[in-house]
PyMOL Python script that loads the backbone (N, CA, C, O; Angstrom):
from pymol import cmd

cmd.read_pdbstr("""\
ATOM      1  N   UNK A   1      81.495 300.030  31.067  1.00  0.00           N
ATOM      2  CA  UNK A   1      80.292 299.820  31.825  1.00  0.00           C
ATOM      3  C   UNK A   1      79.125 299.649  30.851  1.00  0.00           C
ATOM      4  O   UNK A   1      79.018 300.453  29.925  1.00  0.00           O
ATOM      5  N   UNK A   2      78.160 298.560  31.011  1.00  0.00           N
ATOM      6  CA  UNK A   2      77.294 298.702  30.220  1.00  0.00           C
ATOM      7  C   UNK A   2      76.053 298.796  30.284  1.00  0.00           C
ATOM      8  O   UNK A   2      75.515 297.703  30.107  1.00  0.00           O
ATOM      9  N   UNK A   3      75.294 299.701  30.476  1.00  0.00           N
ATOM     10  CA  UNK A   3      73.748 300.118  30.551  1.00  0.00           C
ATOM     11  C   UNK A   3      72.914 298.950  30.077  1.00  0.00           C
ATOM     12  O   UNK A   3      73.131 298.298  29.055  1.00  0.00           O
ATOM     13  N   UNK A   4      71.862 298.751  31.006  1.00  0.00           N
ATOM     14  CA  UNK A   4      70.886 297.718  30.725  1.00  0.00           C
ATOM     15  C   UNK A   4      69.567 298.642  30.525  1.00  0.00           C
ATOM     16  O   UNK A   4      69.875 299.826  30.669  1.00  0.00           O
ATOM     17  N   UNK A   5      68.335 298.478  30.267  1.00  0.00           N
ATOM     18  CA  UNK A   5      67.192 298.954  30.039  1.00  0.00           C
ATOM     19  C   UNK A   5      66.486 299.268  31.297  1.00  0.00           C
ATOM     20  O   UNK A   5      66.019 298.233  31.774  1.00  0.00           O
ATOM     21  N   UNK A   6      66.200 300.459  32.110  1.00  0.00           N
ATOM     22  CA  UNK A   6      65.901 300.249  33.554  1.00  0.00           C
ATOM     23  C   UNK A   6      65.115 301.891  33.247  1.00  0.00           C
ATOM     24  O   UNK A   6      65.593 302.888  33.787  1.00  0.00           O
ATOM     25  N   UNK A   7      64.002 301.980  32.417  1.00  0.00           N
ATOM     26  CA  UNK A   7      63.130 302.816  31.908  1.00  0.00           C
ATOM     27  C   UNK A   7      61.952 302.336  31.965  1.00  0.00           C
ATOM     28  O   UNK A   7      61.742 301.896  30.835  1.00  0.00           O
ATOM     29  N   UNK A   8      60.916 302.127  32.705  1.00  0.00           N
ATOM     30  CA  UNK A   8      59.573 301.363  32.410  1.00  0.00           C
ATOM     31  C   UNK A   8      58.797 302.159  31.781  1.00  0.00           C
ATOM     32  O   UNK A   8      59.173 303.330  31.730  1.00  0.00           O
ATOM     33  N   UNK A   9      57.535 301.811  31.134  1.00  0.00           N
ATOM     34  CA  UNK A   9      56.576 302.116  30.274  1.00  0.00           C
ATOM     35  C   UNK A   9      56.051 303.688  31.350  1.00  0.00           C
ATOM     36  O   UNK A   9      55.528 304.676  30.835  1.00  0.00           O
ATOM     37  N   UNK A  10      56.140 303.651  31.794  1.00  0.00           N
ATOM     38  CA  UNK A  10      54.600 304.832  32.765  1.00  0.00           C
ATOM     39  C   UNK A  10      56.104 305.896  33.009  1.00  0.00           C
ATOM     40  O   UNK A  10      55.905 307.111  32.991  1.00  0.00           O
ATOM     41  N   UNK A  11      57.012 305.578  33.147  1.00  0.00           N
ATOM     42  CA  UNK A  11      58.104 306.706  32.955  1.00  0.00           C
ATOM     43  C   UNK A  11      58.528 307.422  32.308  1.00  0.00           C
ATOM     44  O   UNK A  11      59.003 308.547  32.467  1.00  0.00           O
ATOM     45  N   UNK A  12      58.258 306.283  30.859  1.00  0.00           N
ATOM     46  CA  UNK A  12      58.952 306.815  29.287  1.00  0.00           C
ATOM     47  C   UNK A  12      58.154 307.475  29.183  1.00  0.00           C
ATOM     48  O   UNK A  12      58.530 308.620  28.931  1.00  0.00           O
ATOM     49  N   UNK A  13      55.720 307.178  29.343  1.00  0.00           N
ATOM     50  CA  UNK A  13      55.352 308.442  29.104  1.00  0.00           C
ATOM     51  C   UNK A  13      55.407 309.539  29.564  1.00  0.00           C
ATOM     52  O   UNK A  13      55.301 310.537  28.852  1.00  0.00           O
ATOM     53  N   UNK A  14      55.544 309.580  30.561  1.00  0.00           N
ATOM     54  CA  UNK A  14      55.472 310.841  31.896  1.00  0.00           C
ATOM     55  C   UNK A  14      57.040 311.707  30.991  1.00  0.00           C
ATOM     56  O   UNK A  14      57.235 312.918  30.885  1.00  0.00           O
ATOM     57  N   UNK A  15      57.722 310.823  30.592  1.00  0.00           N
ATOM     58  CA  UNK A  15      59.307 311.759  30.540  1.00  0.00           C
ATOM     59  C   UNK A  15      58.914 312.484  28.509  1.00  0.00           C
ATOM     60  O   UNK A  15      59.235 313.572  28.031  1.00  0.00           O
ATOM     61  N   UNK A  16      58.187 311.369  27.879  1.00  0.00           N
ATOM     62  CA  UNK A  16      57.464 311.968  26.860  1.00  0.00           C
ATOM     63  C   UNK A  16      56.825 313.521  26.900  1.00  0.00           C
ATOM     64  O   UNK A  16      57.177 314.494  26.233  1.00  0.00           O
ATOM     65  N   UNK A  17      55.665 313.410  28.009  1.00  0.00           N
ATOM     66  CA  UNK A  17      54.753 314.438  28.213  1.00  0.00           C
ATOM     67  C   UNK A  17      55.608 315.589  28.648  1.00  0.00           C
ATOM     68  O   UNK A  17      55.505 316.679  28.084  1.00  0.00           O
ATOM     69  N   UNK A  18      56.526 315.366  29.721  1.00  0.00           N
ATOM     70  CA  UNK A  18      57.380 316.568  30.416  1.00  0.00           C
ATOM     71  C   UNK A  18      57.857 317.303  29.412  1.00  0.00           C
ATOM     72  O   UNK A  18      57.627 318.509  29.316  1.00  0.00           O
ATOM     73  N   UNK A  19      58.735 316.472  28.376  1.00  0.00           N
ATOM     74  CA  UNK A  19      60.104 317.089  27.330  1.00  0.00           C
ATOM     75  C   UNK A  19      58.854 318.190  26.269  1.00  0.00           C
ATOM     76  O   UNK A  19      59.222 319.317  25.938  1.00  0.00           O
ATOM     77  N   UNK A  20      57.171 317.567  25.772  1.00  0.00           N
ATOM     78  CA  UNK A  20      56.470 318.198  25.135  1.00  0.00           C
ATOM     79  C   UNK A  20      56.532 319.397  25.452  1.00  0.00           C
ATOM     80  O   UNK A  20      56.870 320.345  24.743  1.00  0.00           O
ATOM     81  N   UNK A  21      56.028 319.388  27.115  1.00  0.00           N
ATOM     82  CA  UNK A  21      55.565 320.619  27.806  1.00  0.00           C
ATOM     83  C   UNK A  21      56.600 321.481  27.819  1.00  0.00           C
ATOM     84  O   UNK A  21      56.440 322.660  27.506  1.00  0.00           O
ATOM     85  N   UNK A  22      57.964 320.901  28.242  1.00  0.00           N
ATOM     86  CA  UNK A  22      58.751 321.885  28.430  1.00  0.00           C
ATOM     87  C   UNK A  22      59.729 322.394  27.283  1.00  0.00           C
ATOM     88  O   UNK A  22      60.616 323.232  27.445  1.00  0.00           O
ATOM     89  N   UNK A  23      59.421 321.755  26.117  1.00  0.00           N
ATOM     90  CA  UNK A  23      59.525 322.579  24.422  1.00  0.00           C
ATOM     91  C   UNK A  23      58.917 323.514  24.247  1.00  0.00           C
ATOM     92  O   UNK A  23      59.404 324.613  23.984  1.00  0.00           O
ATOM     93  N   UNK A  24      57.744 323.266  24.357  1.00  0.00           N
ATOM     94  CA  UNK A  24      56.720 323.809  24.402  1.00  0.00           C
ATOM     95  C   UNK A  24      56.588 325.950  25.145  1.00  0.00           C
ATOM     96  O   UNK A  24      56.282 327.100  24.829  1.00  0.00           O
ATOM     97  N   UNK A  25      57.240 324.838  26.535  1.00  0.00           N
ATOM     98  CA  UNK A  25      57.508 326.379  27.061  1.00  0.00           C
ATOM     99  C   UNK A  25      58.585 327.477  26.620  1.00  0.00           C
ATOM    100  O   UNK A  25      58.561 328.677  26.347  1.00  0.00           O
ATOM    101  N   UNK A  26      59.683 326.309  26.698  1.00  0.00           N
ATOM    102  CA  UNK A  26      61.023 326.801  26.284  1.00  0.00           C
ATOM    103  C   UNK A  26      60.973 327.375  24.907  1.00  0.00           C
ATOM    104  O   UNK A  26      61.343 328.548  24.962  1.00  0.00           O
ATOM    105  N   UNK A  27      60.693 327.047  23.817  1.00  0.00           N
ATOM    106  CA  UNK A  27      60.623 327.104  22.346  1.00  0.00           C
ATOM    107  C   UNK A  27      59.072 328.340  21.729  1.00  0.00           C
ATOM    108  O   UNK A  27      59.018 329.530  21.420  1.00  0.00           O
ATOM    109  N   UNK A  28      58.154 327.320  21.805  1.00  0.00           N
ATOM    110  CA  UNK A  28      57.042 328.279  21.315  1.00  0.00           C
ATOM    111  C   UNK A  28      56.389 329.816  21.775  1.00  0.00           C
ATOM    112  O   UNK A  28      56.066 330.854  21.196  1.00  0.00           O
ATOM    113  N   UNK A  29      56.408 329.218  23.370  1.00  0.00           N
ATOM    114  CA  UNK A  29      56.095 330.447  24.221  1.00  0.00           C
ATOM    115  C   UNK A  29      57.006 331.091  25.018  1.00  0.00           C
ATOM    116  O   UNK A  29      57.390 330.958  26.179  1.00  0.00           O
ATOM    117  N   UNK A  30      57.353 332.108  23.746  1.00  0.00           N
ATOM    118  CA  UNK A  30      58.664 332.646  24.587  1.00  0.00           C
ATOM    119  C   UNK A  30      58.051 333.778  25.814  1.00  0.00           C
ATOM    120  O   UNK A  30      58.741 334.265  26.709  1.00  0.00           O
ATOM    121  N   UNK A  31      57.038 333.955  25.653  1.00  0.00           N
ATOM    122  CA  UNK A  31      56.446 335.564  26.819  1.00  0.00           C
ATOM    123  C   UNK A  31      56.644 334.697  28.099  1.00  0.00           C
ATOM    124  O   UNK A  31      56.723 335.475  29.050  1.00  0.00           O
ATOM    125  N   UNK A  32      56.756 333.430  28.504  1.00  0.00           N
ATOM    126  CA  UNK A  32      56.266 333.049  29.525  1.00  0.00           C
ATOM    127  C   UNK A  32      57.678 333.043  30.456  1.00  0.00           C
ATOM    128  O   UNK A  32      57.767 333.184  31.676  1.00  0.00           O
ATOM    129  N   UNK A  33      58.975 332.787  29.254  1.00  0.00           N
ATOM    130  CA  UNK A  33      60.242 332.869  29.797  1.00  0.00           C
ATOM    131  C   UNK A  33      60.389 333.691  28.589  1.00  0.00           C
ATOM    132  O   UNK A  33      59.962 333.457  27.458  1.00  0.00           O
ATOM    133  N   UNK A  34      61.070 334.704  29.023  1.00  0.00           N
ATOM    134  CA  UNK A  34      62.159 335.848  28.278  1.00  0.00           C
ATOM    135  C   UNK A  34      63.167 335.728  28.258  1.00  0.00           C
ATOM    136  O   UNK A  34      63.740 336.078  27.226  1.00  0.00           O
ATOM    137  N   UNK A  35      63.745 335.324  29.062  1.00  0.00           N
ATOM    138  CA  UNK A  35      65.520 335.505  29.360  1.00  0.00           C
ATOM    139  C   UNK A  35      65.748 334.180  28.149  1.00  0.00           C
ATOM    140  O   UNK A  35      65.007 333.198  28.105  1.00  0.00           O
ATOM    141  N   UNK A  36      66.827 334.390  27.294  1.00  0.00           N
ATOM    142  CA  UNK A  36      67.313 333.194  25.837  1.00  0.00           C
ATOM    143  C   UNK A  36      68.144 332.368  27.118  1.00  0.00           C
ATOM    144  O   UNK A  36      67.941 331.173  26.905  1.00  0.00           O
ATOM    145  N   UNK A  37      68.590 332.447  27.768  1.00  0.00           N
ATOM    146  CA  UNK A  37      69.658 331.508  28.868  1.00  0.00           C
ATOM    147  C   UNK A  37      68.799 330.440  29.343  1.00  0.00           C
ATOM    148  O   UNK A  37      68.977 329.248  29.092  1.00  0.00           O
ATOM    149  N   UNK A  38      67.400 331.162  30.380  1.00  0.00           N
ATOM    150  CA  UNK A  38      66.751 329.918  31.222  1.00  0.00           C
ATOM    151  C   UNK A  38      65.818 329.301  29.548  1.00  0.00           C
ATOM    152  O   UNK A  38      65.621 328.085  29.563  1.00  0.00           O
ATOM    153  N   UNK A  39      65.420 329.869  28.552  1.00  0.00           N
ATOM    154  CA  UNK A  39      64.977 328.707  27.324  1.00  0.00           C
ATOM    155  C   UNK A  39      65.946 327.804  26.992  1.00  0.00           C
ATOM    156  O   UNK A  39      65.700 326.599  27.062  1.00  0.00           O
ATOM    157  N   UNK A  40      67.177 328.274  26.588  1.00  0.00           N
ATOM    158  CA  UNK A  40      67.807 327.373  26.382  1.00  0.00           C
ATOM    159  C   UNK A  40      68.608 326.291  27.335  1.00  0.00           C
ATOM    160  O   UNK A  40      69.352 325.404  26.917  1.00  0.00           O
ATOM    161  N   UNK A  41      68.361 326.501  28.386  1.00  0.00           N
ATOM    162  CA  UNK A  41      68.669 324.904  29.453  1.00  0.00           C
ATOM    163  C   UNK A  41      67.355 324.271  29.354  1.00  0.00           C
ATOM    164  O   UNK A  41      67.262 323.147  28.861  1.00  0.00           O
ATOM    165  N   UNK A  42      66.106 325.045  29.879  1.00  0.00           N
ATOM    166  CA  UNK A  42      64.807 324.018  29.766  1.00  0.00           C
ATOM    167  C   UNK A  42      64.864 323.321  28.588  1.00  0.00           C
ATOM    168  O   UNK A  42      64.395 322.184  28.644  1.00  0.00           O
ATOM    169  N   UNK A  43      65.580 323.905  26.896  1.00  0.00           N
ATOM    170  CA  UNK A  43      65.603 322.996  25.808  1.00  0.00           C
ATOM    171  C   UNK A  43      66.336 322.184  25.982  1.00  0.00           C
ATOM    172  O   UNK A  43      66.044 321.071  25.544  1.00  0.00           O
ATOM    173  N   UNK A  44      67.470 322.348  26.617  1.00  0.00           N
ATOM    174  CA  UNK A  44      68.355 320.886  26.441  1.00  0.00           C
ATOM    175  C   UNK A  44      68.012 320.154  27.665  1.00  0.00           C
ATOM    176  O   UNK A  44      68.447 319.004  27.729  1.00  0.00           O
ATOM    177  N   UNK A  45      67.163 320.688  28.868  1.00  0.00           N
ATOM    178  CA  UNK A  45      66.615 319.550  29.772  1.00  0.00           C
ATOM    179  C   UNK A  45      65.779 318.687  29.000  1.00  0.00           C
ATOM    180  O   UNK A  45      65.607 317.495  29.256  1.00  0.00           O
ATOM    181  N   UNK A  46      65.288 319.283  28.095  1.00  0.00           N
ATOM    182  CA  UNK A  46      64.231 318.967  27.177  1.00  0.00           C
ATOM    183  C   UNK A  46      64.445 317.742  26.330  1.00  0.00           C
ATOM    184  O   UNK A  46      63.625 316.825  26.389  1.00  0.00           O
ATOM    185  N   UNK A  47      65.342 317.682  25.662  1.00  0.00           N
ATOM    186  CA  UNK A  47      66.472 317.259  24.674  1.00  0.00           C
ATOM    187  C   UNK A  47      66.532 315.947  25.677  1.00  0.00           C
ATOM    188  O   UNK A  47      65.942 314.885  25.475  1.00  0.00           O
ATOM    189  N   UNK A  48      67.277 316.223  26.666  1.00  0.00           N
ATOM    190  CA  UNK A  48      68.160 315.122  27.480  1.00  0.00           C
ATOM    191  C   UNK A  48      67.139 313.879  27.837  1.00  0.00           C
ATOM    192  O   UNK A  48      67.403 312.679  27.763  1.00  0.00           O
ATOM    193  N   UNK A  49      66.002 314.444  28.214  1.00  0.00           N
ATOM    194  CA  UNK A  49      64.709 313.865  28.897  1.00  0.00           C
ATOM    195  C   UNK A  49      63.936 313.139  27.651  1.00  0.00           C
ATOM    196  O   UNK A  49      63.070 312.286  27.841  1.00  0.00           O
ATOM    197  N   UNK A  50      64.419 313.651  26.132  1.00  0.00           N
ATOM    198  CA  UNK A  50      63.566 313.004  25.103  1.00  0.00           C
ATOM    199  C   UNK A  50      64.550 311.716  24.577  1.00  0.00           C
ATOM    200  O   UNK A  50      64.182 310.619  24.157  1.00  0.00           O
ATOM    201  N   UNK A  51      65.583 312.107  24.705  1.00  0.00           N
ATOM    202  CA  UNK A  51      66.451 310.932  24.071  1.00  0.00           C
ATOM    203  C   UNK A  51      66.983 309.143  25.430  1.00  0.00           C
ATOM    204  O   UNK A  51      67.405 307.987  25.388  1.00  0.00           O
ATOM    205  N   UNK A  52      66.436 310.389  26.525  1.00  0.00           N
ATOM    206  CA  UNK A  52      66.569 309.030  28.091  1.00  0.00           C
ATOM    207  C   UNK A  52      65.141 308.282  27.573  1.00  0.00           C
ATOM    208  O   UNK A  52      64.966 307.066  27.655  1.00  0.00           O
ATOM    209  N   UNK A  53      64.266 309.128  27.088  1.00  0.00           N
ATOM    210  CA  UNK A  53      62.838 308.367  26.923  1.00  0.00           C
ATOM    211  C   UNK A  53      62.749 307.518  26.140  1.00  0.00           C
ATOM    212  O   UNK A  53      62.363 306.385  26.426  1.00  0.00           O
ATOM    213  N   UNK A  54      63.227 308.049  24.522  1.00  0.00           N
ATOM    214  CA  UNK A  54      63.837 307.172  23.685  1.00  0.00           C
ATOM    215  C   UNK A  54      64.677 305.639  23.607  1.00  0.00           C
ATOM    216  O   UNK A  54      64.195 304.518  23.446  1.00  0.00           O
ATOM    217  N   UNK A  55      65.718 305.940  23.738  1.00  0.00           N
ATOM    218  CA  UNK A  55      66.582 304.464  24.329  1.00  0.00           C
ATOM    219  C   UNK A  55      66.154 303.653  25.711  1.00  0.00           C
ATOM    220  O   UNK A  55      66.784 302.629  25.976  1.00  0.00           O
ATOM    221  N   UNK A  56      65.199 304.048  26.510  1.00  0.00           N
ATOM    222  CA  UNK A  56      64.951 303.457  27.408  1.00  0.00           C
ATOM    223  C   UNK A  56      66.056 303.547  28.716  1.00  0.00           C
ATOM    224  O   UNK A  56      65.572 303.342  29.829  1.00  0.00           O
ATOM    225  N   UNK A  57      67.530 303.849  28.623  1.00  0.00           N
ATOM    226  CA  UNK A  57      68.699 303.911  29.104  1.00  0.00           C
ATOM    227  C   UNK A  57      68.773 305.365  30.253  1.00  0.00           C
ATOM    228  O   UNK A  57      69.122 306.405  29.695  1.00  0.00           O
ATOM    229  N   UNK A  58      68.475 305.466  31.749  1.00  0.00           N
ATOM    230  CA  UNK A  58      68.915 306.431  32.428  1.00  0.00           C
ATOM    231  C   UNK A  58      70.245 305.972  33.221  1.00  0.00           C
ATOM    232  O   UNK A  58      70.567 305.023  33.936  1.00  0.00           O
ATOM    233  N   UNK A  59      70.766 306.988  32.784  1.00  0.00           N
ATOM    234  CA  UNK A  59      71.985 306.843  33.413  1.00  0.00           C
ATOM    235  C   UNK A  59      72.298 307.063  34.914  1.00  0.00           C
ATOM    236  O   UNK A  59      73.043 306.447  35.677  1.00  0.00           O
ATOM    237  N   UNK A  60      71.587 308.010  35.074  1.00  0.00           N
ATOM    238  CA  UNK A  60      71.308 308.817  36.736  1.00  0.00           C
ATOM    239  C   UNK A  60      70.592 307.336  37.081  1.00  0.00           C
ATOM    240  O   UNK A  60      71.363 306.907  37.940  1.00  0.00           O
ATOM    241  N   UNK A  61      69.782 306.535  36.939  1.00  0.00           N
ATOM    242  CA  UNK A  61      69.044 305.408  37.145  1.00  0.00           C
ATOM    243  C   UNK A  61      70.256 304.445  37.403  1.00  0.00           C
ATOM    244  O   UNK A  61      70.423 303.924  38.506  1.00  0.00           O
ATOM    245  N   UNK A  62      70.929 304.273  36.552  1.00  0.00           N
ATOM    246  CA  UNK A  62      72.121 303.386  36.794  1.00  0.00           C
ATOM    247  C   UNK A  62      72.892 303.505  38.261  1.00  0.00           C
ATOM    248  O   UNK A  62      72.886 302.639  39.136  1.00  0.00           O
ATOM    249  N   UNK A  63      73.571 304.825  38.313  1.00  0.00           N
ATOM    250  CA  UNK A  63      74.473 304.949  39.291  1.00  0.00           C
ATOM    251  C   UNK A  63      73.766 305.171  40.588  1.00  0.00           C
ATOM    252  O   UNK A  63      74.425 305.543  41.560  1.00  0.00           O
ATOM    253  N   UNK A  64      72.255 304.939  40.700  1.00  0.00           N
ATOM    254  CA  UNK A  64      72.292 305.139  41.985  1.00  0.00           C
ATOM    255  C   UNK A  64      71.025 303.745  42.351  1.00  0.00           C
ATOM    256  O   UNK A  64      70.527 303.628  43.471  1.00  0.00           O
ATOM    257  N   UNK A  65      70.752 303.000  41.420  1.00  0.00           N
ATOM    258  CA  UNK A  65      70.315 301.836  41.550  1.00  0.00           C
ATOM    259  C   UNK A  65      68.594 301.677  41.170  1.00  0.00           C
ATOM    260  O   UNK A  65      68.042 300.651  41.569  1.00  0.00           O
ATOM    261  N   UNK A  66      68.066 302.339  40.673  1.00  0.00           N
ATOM    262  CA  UNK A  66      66.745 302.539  40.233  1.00  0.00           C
ATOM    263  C   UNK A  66      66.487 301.730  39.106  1.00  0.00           C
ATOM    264  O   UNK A  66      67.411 301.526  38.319  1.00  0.00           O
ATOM    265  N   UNK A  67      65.224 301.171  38.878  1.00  0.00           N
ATOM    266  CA  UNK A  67      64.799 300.307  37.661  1.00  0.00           C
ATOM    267  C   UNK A  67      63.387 300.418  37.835  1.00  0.00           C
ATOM    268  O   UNK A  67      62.823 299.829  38.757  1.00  0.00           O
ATOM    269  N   UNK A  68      62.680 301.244  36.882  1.00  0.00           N
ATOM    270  CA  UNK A  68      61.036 301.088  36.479  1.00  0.00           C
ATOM    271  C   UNK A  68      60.775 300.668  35.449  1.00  0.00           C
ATOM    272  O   UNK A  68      59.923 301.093  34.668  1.00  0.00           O
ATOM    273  N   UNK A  69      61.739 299.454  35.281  1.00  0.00           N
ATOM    274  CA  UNK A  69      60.839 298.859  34.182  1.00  0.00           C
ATOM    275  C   UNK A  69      60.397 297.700  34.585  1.00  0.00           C
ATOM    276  O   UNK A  69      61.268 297.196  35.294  1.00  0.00           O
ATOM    277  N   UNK A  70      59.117 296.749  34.455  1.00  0.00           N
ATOM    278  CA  UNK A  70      58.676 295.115  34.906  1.00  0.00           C
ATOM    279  C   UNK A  70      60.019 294.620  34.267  1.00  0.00           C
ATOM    280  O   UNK A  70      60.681 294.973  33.290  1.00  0.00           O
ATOM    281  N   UNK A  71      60.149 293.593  35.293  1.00  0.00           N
ATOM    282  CA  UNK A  71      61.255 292.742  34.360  1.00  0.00           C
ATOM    283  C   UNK A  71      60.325 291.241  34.844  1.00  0.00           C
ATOM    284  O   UNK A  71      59.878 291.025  35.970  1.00  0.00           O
ATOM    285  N   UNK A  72      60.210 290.319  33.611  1.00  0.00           N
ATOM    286  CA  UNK A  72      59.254 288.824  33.246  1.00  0.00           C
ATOM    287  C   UNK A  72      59.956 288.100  33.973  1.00  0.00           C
ATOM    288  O   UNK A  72      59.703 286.900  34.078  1.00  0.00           O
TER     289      UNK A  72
END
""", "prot")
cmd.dss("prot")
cmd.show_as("cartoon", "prot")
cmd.util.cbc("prot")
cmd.orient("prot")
């Protein structure tokens, strides 16, 4: 199966800003979450959400038919 680009610009930032914030929470400020279990899923939600932002490529986007990106 092969993934096409179906990430638009105003998504990639929004999914940019989220993965910051939620490093941010997960990682720096640990008082806000204590428990090491719920930091470490918000990090790899974190993770998952920086590298979908990255390649432009959602997969969840794929299988259920979504595309925010302009296409010319």
């Amino acid at each position: 199966m092969k993934f096409s680009r179906n990430v638009g610009t105003l998504d990639q930032v929004l999914r940019l800003g989220i993965s910051a914030i939620l490093f941010y929470i997960s990682l720096v400020d640990t008082e806000f979450i204590a428990d090491p279990l719920s930091s470490g899923i918000l990090a790899f939600i974190a993770v998952g959400n920086l590298v979908v932002a990255t390649v432009r490529i959602c997969p969840l986007y794929s299988l259920v038919g979504i595309n925010t990106r302009k296409l010319n």
